[in-house]
C-alpha positions as CSV (number, residue, x, y, z in Angstrom):
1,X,-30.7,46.8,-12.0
2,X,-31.8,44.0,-14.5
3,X,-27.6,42.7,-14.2
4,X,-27.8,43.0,-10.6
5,X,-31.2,41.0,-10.3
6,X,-29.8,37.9,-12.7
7,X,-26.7,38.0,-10.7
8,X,-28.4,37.3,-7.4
9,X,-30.6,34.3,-8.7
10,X,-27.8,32.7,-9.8
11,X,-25.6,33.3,-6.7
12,X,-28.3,32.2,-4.6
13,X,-28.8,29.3,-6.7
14,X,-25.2,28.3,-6.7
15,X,-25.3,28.6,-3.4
16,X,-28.4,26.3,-2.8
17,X,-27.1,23.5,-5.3
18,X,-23.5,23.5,-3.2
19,X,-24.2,24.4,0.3
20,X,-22.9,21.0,1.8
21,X,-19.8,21.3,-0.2
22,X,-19.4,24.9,0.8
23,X,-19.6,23.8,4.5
24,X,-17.4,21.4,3.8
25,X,-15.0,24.0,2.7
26,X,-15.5,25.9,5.6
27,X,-15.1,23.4,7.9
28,X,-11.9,22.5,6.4
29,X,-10.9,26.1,6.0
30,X,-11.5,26.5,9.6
31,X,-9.7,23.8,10.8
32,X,-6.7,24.5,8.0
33,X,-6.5,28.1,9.9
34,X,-6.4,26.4,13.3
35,X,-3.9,23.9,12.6
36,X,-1.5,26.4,11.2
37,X,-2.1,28.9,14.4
38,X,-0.9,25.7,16.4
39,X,2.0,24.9,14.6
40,X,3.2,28.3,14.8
41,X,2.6,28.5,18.0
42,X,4.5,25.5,18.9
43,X,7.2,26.5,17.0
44,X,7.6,29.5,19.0
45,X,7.4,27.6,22.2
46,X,10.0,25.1,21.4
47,X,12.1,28.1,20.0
48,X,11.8,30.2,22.8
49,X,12.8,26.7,25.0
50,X,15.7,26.5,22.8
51,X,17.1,30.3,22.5
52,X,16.2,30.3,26.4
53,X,19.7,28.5,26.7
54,X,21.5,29.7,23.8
55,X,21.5,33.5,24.7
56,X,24.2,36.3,23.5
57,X,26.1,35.8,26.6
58,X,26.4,31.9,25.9
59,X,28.6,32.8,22.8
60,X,31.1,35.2,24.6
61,X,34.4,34.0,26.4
62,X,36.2,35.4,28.8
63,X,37.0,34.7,32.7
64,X,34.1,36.1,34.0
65,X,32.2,34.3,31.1
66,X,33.5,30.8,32.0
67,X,33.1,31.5,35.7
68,X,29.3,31.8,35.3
69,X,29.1,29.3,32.7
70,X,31.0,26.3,34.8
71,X,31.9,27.4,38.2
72,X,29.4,25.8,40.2
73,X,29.7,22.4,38.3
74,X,33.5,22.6,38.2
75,X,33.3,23.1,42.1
76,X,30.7,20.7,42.8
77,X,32.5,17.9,40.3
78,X,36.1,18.8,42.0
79,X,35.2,18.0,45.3
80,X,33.5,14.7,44.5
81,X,37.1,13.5,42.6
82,X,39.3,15.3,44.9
83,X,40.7,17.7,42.3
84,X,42.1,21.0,42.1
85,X,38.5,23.2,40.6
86,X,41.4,25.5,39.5
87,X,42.7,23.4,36.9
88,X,39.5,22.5,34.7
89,X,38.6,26.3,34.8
90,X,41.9,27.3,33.1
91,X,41.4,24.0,30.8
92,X,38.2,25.5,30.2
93,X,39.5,28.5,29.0
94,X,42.7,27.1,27.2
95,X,39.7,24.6,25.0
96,X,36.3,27.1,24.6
97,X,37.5,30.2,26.2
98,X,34.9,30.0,28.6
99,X,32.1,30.1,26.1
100,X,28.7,28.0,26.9
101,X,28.0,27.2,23.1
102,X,30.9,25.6,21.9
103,X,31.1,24.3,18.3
104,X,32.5,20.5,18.0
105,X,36.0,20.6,16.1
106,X,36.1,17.4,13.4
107,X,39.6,15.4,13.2
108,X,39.7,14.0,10.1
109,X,43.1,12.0,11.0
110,X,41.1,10.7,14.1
111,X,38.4,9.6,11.3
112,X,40.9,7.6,8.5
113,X,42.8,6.0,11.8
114,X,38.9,5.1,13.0
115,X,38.2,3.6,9.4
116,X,41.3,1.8,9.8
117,X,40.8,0.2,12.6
118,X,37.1,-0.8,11.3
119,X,38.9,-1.9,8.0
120,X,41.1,-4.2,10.3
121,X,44.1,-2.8,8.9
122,X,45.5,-1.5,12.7
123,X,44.9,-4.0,15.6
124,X,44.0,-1.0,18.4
125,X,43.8,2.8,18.6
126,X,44.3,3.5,22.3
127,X,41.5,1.4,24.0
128,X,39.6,0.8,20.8
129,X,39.3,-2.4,18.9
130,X,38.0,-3.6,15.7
131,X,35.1,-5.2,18.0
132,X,34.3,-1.7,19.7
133,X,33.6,0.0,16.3
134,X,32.9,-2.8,13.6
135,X,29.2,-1.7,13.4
136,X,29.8,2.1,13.0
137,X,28.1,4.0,10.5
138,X,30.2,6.9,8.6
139,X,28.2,9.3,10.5
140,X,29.1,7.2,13.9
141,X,32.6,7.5,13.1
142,X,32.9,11.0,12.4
143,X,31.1,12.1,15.7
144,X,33.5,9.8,17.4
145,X,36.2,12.0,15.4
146,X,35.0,15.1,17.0
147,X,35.8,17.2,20.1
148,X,33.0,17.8,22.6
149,X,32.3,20.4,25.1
150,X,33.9,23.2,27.4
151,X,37.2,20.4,27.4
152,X,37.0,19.8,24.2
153,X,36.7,16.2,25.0
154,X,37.3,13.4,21.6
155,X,34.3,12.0,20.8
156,X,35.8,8.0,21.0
157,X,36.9,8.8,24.7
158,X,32.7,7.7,25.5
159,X,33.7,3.8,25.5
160,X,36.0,3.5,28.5
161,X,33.6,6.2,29.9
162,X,30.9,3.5,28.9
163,X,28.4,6.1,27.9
164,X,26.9,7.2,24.5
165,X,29.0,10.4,22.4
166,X,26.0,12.2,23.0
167,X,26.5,12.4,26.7
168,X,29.5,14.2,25.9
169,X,27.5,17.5,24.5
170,X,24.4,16.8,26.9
171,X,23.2,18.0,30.4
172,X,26.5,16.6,31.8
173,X,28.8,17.0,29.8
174,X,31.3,18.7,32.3
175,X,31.0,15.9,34.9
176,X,31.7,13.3,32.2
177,X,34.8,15.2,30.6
178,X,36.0,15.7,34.2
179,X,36.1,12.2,35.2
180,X,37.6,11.0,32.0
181,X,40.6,13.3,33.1
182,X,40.6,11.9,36.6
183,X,40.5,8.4,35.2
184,X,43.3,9.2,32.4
185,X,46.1,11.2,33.9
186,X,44.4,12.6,37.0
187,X,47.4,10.9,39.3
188,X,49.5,13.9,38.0
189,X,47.0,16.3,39.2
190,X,47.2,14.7,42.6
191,X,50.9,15.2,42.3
192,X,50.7,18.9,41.5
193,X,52.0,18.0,37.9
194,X,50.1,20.9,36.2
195,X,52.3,21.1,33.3
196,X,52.3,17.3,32.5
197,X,48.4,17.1,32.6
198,X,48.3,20.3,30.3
199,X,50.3,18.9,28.1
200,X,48.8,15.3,28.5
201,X,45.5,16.7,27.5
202,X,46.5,18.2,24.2
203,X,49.1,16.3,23.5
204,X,48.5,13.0,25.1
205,X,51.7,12.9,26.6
206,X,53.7,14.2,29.4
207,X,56.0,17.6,29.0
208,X,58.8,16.7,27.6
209,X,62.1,16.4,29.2
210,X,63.7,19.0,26.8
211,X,61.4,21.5,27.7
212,X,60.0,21.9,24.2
213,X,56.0,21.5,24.2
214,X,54.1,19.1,21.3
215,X,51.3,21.2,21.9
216,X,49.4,23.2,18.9
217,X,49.8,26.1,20.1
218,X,53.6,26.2,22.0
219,X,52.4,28.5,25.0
220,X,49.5,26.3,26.1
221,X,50.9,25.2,28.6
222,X,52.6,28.5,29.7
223,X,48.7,29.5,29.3
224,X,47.2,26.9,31.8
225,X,49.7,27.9,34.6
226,X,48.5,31.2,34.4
227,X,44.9,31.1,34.3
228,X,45.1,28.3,37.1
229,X,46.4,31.4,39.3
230,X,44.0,34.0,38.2
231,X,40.8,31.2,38.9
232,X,42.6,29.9,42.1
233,X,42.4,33.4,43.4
234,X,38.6,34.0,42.1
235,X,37.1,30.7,43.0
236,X,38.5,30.9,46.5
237,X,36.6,34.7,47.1
C-alpha cells in the first residue's frame, strides 16, 4: 500500500510539472491520428476513381469486349470522317484485341533512328526533323518510341497530329488515332482498299504486288478482312 501511495505522488507530480507538454502531446497526437485517417481516406477515394475505370472486364479481349469498349466512339468518330466503323473495330482487334487497358509496346529501333535524327546524323524520319525533336529528353524520346492505344498508334505520329503523346493514351485517344489514319492513308479506305490500309498500318506500306505480306504476323491482313465482316454484320444490328 506504502509502494502504491509513493507511486501516486510522483505520478501526480509528474504530471503537474509537464501538463502543458503533455497537452501538447496530445494535441499533436490528435491531430497525427487525424491526418493519417485523411490520407487514407483519400487514398481510397482516388483509388476507388482509378479501379472505377480499370475493372476485370477492361483487361479481357474479345468481340463482344471491343464492341463495348469502342463501339459508340468508333461509330460516332466514323461518321464525322466518312469512314467505314467496320474497319477500326477489326483494327482494334488485330492491335489490342478489343481490350480497354492496353499496355504501350516500346520500339527500341524507333528510339536509336529518333536519337539519330536528334544527333543530326539522318536529315528526316518520315515528317520529323532535327528541329521537331532537338530538345527531347531520353524519356521524351522513348515515349515517342512507343505504341499508344486500342490502334496501337507510334508515339511520334502526335506532331503532324499537332497534339501532345499524352493525348494519344488520354480521354480521346480513339478519335485522335482515327484521324491520323484518315489523314495518312484514309483515301484507300474511301476506295474500299481494305487490304492496302491493313497492311499500310502495320507495315507502312501498301500490299504488295506479289501477294506476299511485310506484316509481323503474315495473316494480319487475312485477319482484318475477316473481322471487318463479323463487326459489319454486329454494328449494323
Amino acid at each position: 500500500m506504502k509502494i502504491y501511495y509513493t507511486l501516486h505522488k510522483k505520478l501526480k507530480k509528474f504530471f503537474v510539472l509537464h501538463s502543458n507538454k503533455i497537452i501538447h502531446i496530445s494535441i499533436w497526437a490528435v491531430v497525427t491520428i487525424f491526418l493519417l485517417l485523411f490520407v487514407n481516406y483519400a487514398f481510397n477515394y482516388f483509388d476507388t476513381k482509378i479501379n472505377k475505370v480499370i475493372t476485370a472486364e477492361d483487361t479481357v479481349g474479345g468481340v463482344d469486349a471491343a464492341l463495348r469498349n469502342y463501339k459508340d466512339e468508333v461509330l460516332k468518330y466514323s461518321k464525322q470522317l466518312n469512314l467505314p466503323p467496320e474497319y477500326f473495330m477489326a483494327l482494334i482487334m488485330l492491335e489490342c484485341s478489343g481490350k480497354n487497358v492496353i499496355k504501350p509496346r516500346y520500339e527500341k529501333g524507333i528510339y536509336y533512328k529518333l536519337k539519330k535524327l536528334q544527333n543530326k546524323k539522318i536529315a528526316k524520319f518520315e515528317n520529323l526533323t532535327y528541329e521537331t525533336i532537338k530538345n527531347a529528353d531520353t524519356e521524351a524520346l522513348k515515349n515517342l518510341s512507343r505504341s499508344w492505344g486500342p490502334f496501337q498508334l507510334m508515339g511520334y505520329k502526335c506532331v503532324i497530329l499537332d497534339i501532345e503523346v499524352a493525348e494519344l493514351r488520354g480521354e480521346k485517344r480513339v478519335y485522335w488515332a482515327m484521324k491520323w489514319i484518315s489523314m495518312d492513308y484514309g483515301k484507300y479506305l474511301k476506295a474500299g482498299k481494305y487490304k492496302d490500309a491493313f497492311h499500310i498500318h502495320n507495315a507502312g506500306k501498301p500490299f504488295p504486288e506479289n501477294g506476299k505480306p511485310n506484316t509481323y504476323d503474315p495473316d494480319y491482313v487475312k485477319n482484318g478482312i475477316k473481322y471487318m465482316k463479323v463487326f459489319k454484320e454486329k454494328l449494323h444490328h
